[in-house]
N, CA, C, O and CB atoms as a CASP TS submission, in Angstrom:
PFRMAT TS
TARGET T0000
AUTHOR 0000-0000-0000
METHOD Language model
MODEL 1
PARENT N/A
ATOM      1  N   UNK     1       8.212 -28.163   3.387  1.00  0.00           N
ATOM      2  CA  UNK     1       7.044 -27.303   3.547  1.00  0.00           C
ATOM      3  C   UNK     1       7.138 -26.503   4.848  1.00  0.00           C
ATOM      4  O   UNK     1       6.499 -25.461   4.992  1.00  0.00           O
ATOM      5  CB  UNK     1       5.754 -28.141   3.526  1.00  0.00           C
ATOM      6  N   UNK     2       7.866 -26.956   5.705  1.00  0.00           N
ATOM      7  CA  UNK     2       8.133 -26.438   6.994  1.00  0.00           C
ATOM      8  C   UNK     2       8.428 -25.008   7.222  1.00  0.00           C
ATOM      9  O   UNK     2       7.830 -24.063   7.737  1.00  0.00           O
ATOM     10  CB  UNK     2       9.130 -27.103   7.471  1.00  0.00           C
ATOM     11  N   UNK     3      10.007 -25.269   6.427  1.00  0.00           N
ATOM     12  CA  UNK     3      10.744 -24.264   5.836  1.00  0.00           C
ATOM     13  C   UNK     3       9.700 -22.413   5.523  1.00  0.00           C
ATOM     14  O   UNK     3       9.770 -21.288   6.018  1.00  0.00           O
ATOM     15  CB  UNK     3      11.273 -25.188   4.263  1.00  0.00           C
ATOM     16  N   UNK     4       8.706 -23.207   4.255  1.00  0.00           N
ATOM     17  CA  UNK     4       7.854 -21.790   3.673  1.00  0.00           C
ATOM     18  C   UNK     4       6.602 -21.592   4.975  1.00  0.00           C
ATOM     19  O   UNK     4       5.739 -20.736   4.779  1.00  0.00           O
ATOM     20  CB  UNK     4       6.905 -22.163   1.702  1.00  0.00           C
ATOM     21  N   UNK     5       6.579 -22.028   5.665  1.00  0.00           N
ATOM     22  CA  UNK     5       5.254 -21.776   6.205  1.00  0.00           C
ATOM     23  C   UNK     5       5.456 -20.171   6.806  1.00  0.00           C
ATOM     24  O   UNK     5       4.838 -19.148   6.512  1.00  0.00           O
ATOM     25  CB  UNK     5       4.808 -23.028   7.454  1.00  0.00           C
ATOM     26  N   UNK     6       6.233 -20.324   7.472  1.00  0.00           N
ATOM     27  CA  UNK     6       6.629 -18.088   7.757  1.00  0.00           C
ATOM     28  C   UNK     6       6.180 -17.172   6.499  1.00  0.00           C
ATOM     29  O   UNK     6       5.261 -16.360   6.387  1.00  0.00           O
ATOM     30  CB  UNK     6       8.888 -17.528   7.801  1.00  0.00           C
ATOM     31  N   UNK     7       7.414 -17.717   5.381  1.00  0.00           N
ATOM     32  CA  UNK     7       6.944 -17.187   3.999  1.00  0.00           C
ATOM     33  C   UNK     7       5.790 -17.044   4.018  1.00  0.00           C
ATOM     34  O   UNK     7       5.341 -15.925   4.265  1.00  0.00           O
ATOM     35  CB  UNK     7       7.180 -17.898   2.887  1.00  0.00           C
ATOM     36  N   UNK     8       4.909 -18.158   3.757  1.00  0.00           N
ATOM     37  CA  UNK     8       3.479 -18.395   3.147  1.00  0.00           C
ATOM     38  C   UNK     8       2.466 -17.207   4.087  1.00  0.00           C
ATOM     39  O   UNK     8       1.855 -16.223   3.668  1.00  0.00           O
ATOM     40  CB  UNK     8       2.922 -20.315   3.422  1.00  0.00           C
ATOM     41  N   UNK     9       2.562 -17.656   5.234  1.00  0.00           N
ATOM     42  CA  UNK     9       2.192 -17.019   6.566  1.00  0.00           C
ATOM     43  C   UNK     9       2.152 -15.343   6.066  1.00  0.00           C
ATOM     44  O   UNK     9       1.117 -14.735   5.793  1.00  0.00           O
ATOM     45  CB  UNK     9       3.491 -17.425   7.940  1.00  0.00           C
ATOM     46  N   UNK    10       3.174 -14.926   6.033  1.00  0.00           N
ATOM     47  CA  UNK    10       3.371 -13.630   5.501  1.00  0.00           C
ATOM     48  C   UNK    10       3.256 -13.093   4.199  1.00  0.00           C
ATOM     49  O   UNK    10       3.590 -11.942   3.920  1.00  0.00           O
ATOM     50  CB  UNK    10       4.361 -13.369   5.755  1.00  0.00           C
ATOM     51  N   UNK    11       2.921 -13.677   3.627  1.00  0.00           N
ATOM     52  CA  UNK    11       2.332 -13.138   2.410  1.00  0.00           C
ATOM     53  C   UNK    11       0.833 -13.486   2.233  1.00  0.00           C
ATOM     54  O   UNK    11       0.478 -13.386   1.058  1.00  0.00           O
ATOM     55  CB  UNK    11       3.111 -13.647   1.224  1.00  0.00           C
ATOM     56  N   UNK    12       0.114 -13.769   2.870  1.00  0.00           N
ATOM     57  CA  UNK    12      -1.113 -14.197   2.683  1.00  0.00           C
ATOM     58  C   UNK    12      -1.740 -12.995   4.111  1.00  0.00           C
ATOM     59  O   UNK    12      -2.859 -12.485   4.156  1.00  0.00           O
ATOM     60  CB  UNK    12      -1.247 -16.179   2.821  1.00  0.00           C
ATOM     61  N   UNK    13      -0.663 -12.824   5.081  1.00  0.00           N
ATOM     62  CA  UNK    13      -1.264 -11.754   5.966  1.00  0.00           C
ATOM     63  C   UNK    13      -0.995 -10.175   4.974  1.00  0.00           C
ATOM     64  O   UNK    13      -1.815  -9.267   5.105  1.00  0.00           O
ATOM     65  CB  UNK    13      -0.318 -11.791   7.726  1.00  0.00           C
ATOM     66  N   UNK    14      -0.232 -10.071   4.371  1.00  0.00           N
ATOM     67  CA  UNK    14       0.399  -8.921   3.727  1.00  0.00           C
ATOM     68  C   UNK    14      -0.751  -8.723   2.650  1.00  0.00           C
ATOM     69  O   UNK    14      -1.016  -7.526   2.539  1.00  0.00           O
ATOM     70  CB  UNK    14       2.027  -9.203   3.100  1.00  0.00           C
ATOM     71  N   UNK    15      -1.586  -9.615   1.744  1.00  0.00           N
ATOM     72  CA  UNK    15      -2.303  -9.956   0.743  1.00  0.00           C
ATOM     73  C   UNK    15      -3.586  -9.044   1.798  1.00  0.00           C
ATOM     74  O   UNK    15      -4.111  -7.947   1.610  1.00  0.00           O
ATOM     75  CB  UNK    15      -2.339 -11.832   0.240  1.00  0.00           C
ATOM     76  N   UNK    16      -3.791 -10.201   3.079  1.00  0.00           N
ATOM     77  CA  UNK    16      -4.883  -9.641   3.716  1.00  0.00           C
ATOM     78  C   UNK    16      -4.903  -7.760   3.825  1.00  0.00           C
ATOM     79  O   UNK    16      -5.768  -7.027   3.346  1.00  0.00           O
ATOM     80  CB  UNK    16      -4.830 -10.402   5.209  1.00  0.00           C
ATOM     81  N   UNK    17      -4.061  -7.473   4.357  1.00  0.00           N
ATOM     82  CA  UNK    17      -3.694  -6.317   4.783  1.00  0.00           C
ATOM     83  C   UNK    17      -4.040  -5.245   3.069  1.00  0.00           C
ATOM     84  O   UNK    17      -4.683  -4.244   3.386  1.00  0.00           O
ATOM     85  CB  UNK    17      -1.876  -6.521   5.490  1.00  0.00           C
ATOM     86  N   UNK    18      -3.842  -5.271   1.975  1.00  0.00           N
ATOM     87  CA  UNK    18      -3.574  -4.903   1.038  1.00  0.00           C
ATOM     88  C   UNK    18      -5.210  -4.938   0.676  1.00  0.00           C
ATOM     89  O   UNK    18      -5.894  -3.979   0.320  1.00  0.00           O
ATOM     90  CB  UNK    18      -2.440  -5.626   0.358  1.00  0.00           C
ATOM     91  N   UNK    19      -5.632  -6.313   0.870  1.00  0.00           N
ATOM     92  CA  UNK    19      -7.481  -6.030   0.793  1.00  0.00           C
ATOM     93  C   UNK    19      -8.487  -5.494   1.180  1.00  0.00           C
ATOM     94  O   UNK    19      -9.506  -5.362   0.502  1.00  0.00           O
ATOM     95  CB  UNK    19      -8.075  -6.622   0.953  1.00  0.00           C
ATOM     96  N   UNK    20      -8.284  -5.000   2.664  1.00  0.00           N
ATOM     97  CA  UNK    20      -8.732  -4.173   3.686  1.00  0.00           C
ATOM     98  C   UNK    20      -8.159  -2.914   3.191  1.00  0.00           C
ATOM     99  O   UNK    20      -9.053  -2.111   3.457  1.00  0.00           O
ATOM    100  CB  UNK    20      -8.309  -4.595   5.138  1.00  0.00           C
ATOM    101  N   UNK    21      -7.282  -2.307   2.675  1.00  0.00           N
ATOM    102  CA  UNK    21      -6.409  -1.164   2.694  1.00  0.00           C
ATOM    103  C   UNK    21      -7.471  -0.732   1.581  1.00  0.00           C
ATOM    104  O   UNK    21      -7.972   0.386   1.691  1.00  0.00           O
ATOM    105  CB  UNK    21      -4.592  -1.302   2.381  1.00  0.00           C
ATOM    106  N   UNK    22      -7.864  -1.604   0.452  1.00  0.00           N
ATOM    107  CA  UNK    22      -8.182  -0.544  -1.253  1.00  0.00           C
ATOM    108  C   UNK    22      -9.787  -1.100  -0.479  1.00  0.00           C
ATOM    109  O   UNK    22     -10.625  -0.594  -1.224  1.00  0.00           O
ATOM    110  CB  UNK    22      -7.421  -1.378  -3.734  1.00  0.00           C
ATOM    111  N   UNK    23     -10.390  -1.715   0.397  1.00  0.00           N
ATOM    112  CA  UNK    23     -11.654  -2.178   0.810  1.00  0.00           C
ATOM    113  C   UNK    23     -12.051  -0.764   0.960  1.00  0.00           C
ATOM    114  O   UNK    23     -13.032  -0.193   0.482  1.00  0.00           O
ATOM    115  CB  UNK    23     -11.777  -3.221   2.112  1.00  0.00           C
ATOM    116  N   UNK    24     -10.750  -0.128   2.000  1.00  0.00           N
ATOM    117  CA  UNK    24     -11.473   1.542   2.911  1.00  0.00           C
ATOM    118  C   UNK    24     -11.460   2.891   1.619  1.00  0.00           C
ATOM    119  O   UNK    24     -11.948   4.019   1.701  1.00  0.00           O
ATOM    120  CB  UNK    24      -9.919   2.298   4.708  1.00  0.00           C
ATOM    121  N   UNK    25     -10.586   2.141   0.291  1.00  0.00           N
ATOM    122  CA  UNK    25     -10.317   3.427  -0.036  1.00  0.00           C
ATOM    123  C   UNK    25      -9.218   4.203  -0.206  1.00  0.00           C
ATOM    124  O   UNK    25      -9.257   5.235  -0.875  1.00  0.00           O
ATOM    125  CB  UNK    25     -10.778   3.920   0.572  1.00  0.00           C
ATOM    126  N   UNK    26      -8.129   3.759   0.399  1.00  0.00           N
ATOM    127  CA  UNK    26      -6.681   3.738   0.542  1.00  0.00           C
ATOM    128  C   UNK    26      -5.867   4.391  -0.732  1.00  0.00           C
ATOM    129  O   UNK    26      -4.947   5.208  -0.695  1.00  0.00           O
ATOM    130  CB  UNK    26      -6.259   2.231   0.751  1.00  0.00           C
ATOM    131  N   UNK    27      -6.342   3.926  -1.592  1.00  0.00           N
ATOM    132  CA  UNK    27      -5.406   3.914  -3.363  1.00  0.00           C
ATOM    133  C   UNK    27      -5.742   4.866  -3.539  1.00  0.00           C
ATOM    134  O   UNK    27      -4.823   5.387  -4.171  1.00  0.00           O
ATOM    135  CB  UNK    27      -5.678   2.951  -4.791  1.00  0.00           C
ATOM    136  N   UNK    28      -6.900   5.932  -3.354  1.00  0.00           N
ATOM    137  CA  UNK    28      -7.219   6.891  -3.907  1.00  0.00           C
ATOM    138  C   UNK    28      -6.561   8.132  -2.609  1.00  0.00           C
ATOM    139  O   UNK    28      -5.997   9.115  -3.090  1.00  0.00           O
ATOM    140  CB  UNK    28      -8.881   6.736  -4.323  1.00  0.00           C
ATOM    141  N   UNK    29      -6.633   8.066  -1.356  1.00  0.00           N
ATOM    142  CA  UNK    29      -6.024   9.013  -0.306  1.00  0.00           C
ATOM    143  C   UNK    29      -4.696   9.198  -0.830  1.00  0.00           C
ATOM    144  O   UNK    29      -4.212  10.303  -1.075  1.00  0.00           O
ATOM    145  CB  UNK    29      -5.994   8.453   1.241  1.00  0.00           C
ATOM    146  N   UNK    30      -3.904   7.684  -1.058  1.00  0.00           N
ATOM    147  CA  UNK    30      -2.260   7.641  -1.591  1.00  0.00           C
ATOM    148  C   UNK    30      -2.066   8.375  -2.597  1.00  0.00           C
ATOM    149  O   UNK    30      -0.938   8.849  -2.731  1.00  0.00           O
ATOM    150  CB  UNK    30      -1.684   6.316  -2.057  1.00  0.00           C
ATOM    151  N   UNK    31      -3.031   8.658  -3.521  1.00  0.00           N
ATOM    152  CA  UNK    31      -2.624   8.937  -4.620  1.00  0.00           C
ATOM    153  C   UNK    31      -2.610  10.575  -4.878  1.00  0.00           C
ATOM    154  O   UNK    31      -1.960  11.255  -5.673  1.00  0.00           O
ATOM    155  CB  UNK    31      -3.408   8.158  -5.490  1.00  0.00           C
ATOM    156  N   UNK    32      -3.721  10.972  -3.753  1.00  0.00           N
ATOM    157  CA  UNK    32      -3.654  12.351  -3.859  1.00  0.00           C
ATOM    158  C   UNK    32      -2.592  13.051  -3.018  1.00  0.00           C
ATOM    159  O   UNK    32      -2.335  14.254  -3.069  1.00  0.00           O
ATOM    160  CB  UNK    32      -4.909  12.855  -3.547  1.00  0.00           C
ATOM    161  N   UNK    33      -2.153  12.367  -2.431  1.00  0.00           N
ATOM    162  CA  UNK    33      -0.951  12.557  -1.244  1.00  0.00           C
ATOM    163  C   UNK    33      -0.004  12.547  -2.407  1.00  0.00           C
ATOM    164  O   UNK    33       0.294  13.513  -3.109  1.00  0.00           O
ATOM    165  CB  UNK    33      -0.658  11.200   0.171  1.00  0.00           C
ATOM    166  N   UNK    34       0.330  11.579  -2.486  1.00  0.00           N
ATOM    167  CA  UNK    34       1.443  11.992  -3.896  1.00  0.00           C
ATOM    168  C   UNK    34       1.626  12.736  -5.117  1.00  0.00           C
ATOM    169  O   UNK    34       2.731  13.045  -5.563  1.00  0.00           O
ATOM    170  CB  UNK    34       1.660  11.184  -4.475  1.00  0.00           C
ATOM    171  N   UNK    35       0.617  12.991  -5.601  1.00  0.00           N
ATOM    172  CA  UNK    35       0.540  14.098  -6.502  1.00  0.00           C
ATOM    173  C   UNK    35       0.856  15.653  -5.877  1.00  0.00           C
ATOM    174  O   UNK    35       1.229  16.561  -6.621  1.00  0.00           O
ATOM    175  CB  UNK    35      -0.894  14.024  -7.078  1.00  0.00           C
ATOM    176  N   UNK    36       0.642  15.856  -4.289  1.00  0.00           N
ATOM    177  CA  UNK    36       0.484  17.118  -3.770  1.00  0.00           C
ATOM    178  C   UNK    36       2.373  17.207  -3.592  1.00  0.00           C
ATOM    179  O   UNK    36       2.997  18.222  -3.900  1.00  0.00           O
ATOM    180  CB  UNK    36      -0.730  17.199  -2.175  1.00  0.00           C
ATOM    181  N   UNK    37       2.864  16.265  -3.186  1.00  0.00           N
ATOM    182  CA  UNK    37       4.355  16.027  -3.078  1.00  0.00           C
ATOM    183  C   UNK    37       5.129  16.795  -4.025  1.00  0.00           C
ATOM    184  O   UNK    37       5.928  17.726  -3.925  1.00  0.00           O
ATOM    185  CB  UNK    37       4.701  14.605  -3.280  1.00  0.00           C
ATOM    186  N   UNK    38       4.485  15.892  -5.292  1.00  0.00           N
ATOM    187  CA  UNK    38       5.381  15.991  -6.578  1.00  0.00           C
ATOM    188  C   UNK    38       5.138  17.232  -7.059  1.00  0.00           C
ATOM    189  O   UNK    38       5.892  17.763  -7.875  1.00  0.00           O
ATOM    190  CB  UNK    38       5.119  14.943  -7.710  1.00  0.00           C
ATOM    191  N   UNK    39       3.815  17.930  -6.487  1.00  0.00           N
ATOM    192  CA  UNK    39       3.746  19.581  -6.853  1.00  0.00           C
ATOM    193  C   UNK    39       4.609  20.292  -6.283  1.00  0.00           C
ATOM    194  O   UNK    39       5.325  21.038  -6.951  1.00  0.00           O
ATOM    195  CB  UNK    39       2.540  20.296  -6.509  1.00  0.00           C
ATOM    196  N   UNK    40       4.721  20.201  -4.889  1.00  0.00           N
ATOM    197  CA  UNK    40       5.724  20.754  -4.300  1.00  0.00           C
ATOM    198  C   UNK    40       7.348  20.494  -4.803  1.00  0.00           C
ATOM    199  O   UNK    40       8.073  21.477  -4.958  1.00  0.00           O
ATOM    200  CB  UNK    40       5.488  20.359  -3.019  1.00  0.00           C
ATOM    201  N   UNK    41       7.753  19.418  -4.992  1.00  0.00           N
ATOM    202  CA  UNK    41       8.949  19.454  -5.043  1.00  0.00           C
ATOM    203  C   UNK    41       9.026  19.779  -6.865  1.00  0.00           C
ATOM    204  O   UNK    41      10.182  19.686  -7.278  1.00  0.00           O
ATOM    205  CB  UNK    41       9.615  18.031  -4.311  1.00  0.00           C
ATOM    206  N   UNK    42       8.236  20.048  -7.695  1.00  0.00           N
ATOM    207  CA  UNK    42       8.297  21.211  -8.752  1.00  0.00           C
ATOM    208  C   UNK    42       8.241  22.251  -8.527  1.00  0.00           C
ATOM    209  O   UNK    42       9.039  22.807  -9.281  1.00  0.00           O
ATOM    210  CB  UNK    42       7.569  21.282  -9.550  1.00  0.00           C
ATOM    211  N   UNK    43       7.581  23.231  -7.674  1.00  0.00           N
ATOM    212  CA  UNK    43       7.254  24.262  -7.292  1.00  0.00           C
ATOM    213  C   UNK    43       5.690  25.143  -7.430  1.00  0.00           C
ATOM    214  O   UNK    43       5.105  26.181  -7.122  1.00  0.00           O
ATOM    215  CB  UNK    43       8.194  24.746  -7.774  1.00  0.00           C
ATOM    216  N   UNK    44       5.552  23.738  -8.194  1.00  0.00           N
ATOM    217  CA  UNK    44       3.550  24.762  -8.240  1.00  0.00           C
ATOM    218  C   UNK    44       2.869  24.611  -7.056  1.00  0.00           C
ATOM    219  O   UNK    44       2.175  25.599  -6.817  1.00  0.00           O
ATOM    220  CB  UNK    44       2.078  24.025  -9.489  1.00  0.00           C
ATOM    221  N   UNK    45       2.802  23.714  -6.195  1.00  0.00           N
ATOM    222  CA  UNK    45       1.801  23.544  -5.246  1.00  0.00           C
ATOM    223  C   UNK    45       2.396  24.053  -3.979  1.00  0.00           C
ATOM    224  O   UNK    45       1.740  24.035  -2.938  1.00  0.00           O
ATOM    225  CB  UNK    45       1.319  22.103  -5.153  1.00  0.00           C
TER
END
């Protein structure tokens, strides 16, 4: 058990981090950010 505790440690801070992130709103900023990308590198936007 020793061994996973870093593991564990870090994925449960990473989990945290990921809950706070879609808490503020996050998924939806990302998403329009990426769509504006993928316009550009087609050429419409």
């Amino acid at each position: 058990m020793k061994r996973n505790l870093p593991g564990i440690a870090l994925v449960l801070l990473g989990a945290a981090l990921m809950g706070i992130g879609i808490a503020l709103g996050q998924p939806g900023q990302v998403m329009m950010k990426a769509v504006r990308v993928c316009l550009e590198c087609v050429g419409i936007g």
